[in-house]
C-alpha positions as CSV (number, residue, x, y, z in Angstrom):
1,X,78.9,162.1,61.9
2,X,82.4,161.4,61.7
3,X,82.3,160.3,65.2
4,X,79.4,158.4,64.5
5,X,81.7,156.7,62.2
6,X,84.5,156.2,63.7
7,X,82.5,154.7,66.9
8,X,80.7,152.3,65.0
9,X,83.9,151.2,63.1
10,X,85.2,150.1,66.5
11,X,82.6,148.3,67.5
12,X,82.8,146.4,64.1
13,X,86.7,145.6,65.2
14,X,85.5,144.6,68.6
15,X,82.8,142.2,67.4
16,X,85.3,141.1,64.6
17,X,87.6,140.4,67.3
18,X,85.3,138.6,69.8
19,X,84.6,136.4,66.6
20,X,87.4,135.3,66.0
21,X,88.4,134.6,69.4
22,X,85.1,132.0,70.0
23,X,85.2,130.5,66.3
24,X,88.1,127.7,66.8
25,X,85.4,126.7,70.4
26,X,82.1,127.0,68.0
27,X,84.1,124.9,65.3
28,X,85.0,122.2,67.8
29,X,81.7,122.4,69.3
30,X,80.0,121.7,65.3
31,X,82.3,119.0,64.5
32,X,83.1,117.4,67.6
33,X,79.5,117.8,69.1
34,X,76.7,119.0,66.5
35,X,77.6,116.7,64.1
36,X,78.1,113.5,65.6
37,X,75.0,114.2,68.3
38,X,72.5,115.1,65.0
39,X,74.2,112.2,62.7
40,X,73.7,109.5,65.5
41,X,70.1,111.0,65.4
42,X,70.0,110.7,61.7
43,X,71.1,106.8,62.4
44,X,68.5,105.6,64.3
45,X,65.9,106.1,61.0
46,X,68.4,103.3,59.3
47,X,70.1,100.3,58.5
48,X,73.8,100.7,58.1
49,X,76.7,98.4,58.0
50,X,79.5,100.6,57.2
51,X,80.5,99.1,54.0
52,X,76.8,98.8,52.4
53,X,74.7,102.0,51.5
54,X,72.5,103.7,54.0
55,X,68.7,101.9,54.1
56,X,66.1,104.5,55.5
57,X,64.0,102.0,58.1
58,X,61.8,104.6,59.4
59,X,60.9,103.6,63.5
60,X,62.7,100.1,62.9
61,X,65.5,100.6,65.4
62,X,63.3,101.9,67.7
63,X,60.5,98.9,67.5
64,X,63.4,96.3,67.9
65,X,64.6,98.1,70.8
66,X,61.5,97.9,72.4
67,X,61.5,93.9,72.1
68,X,64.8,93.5,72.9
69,X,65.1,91.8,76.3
70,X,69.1,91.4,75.9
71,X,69.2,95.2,76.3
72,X,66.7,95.3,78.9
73,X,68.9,92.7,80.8
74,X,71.5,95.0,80.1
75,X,69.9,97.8,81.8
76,X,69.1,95.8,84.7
77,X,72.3,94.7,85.2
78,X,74.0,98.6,84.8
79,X,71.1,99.7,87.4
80,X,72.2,96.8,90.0
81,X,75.8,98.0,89.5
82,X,75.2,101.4,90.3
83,X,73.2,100.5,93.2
84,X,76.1,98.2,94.6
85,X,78.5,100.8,93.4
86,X,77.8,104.4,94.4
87,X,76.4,103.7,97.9
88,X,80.0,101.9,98.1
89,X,81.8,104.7,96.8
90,X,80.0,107.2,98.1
91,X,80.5,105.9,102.1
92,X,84.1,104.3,101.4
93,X,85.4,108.2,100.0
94,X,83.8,109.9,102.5
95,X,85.6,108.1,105.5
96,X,88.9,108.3,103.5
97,X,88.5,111.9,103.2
98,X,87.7,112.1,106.9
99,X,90.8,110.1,107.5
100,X,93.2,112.2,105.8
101,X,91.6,115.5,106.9
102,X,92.8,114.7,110.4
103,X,96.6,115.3,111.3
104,X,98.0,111.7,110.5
105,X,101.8,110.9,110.2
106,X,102.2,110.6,106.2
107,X,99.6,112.8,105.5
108,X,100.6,113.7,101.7
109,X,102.3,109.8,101.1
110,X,98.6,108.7,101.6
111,X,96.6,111.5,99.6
112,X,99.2,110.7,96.7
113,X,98.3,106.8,97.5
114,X,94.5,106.7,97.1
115,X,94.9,108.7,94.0
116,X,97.1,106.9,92.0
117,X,94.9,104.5,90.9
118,X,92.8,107.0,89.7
119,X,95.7,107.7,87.2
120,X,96.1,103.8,86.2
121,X,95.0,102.5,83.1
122,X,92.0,100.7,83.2
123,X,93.2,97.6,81.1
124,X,96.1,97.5,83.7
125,X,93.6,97.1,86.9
126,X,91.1,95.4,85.4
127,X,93.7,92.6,84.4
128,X,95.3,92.7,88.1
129,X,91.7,92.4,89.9
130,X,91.4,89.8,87.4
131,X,93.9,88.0,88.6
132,X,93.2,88.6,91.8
133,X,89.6,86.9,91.7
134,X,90.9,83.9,90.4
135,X,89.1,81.0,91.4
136,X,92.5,78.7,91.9
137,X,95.1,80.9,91.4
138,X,93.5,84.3,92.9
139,X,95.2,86.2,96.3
140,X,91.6,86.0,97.5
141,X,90.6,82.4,97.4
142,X,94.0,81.8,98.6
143,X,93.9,83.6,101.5
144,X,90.4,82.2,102.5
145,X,91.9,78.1,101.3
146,X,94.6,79.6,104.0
147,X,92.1,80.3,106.9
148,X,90.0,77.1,106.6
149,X,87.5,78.7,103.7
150,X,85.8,77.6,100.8
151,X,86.7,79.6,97.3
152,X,84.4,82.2,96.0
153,X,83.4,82.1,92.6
154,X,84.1,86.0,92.1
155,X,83.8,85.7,88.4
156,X,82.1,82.6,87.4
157,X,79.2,82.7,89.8
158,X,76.4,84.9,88.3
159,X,75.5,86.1,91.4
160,X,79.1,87.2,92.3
161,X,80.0,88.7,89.5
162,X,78.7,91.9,89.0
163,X,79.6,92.3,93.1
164,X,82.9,91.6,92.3
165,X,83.1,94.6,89.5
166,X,81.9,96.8,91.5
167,X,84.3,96.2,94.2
168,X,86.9,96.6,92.1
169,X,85.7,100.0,90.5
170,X,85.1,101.2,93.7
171,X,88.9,100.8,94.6
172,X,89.3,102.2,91.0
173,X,87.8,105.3,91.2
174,X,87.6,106.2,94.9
175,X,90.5,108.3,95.0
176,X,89.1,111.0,93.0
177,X,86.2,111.2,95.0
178,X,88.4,111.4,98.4
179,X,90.1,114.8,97.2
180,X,86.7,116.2,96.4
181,X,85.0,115.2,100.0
182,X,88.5,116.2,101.3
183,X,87.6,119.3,99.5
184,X,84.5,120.1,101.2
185,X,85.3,119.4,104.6
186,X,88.2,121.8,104.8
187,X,85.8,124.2,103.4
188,X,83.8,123.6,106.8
189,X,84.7,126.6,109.1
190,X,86.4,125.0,112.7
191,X,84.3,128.0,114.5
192,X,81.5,125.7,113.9
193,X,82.8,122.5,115.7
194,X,84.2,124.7,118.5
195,X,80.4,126.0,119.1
196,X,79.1,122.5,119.0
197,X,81.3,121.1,121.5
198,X,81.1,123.7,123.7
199,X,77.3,123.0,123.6
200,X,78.1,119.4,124.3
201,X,77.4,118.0,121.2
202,X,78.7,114.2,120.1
203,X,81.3,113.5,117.2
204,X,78.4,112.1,115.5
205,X,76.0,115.2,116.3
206,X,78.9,117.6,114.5
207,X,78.6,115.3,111.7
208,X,75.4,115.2,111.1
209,X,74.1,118.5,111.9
210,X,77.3,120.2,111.1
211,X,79.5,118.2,108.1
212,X,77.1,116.7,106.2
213,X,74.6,119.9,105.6
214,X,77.6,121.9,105.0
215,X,79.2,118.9,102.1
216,X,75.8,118.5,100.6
217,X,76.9,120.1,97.4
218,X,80.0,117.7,97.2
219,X,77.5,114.9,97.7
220,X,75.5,115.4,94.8
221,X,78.6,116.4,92.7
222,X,80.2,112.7,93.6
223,X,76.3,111.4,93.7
224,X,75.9,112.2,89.9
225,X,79.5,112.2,88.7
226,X,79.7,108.2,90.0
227,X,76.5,107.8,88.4
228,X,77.7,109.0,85.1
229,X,80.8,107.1,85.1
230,X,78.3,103.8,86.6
231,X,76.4,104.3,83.4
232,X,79.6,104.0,81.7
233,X,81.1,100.8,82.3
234,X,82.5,98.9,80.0
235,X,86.2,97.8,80.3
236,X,85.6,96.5,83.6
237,X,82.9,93.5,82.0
238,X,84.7,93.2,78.7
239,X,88.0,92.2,80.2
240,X,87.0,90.2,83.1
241,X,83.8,88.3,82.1
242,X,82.8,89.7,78.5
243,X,79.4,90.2,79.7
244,X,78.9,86.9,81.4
245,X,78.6,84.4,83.2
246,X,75.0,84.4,81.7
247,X,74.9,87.7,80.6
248,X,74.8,88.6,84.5
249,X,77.6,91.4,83.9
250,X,76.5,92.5,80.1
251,X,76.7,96.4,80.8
252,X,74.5,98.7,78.6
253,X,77.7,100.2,77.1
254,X,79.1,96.5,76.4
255,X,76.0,95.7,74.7
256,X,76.0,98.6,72.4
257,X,79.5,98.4,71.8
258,X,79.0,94.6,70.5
259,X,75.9,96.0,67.9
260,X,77.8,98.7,66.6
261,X,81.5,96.7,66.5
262,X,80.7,93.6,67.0
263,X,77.7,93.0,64.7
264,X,78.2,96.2,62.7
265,X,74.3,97.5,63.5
266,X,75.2,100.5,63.8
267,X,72.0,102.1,63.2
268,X,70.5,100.1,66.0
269,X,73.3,100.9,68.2
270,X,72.7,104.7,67.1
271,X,69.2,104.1,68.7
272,X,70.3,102.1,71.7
273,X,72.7,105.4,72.7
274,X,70.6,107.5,72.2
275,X,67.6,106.0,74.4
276,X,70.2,104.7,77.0
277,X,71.9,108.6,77.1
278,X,68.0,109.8,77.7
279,X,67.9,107.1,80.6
280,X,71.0,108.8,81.8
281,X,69.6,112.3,81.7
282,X,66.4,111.0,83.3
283,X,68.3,109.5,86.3
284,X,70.1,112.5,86.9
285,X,67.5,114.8,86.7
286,X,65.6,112.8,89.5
287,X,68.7,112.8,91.6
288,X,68.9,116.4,91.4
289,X,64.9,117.1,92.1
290,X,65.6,114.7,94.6
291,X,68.5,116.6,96.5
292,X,66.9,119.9,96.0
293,X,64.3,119.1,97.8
294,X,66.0,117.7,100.7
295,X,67.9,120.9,101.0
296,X,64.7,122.9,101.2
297,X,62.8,120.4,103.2
């Protein structure tokens, strides 16, 4: 009996102990997460301006959202970005990594170069692209004036535009993406590429059969990661064209920043995150069904 005891006093200390050590993470999680996730949820049934009471609307939000062809434009505009923007990315990161996974002179000066802008605040590159795609004063028109060009209307020109933003991204966040292909193909065994060319294969046979199948996890990882942050752009079309010209660069997230800030809807712009976050989910679900099967295929 005492044994008994004295055992299952321990375990009491142990599971007292384990407590404490994952309550400050399960607080965090309730505030941080719980809460704000369920109260956004709790939004979307009303009609709140911040300084007026609460007004219970019932499927209001959700009705208006389905009608609203401003935030269907904004959709469609987010989609074209990321369809301009991760095949980009995806293609430009890849050679980079390539590049600096062979022995080049500066090796490290360059790693430590396409990073950095990783690091940069947005604000600040934003506002330099900006003034790089000016149409008088911009480095870009001026260097096409200078070789017998016409200017490009980067920004003003709704076709342009959302081009133009996802260029710039692209150089934004490439860097982060090179050190995780850069990554995966040093994770590629060289015993590999010695087989192949002994075989007789092609540079572009041992990448195809041999680097690619082997990075396919980094792939996805960068494939859904530069989704993500796609889905998420904001400061990019706030600072350069605030959503125009014609609403041709209105991002989702712009769009549900101005209901929430701008207008203070903030029970529709409750609903409009939460629907556009399920978009999200959906998108990346399909990508992952989608590369799952190509590995098994």
């Amino acid at each position: 009996m005492m044994k008994t005891s004295i055992h299952r006093t321990q375990k009491n200390r142990q599971q007292g102990a384990a407590i404490r050590m994952v309550s400050p993470y399960l607080i965090h999680l309730a505030v941080f997460v719980l809460f704000p996730v369920l109260f956004s949820i709790f939004l979307t049934f009303h009609q709140w301006n911040i300084i007026s009471p609460m007004k219970y609307t019932g499927l209001d939000n959700y009705l208006h959202l389905v009608n609203d062809r401003l935030f269907w434009k904004a959709i469609i505009n987010t989609l074209f970005f990321l369809v301009i923007h991760i095949p980009l990315q995806l293609v430009v990161a890849l050679f980079l990594a390539w590049l600096l996974n062979e022995k080049i002179i500066l090796r490290p000066f360059f790693r430590a170069s396409f990073f950095m802008p990783v690091v940069i605040s947005g604000v600040v590159v934003t506002t330099m692209w900006q003034q790089l795609y000016g149409l008088e004063t911009g480095v870009l028109n001026q260097l096409l004036t200078a070789i017998g060009l016409s200017r490009v209307e980067w920004l003003s020109h709704p076709a342009m535009a959302m081009v133009s933003i996802a260029i710039m991204a692209t150089w934004k966040n490439v860097g982060l993406y090179t050190i995780l292909f850069l990554v995966g193909l040093q994770a590629v065994p060289q015993s590999h590429y010695e087989a192949a060319r002994m075989e007789g294969a092609s540079p572009w046979q041992q990448f195809w059969y041999i680097t690619l199948p082997a990075i396919n996890p980094t792939i996805f990882m960068v494939f859904v990661l530069s989704t993500i942050g796609g889905f998420s752009l904001f400061i990019e079309p706030y600072i350069m064209t605030d959503g125009g010209p014609l609403n041709a660069t209105l991002s989702a997230m712009l769009y549900i920043y101005r209901q929430a800030f701008g207008y203070y809807h903030m029970g529709y712009a409750a609903t409009l995150g939460l629907v556009f976050a399920l978009l999200i989910l959906l998108v990346v679900a399909i990508q992952k069904r989608y590369v799952e099967n190509t590995e098994n295929a």
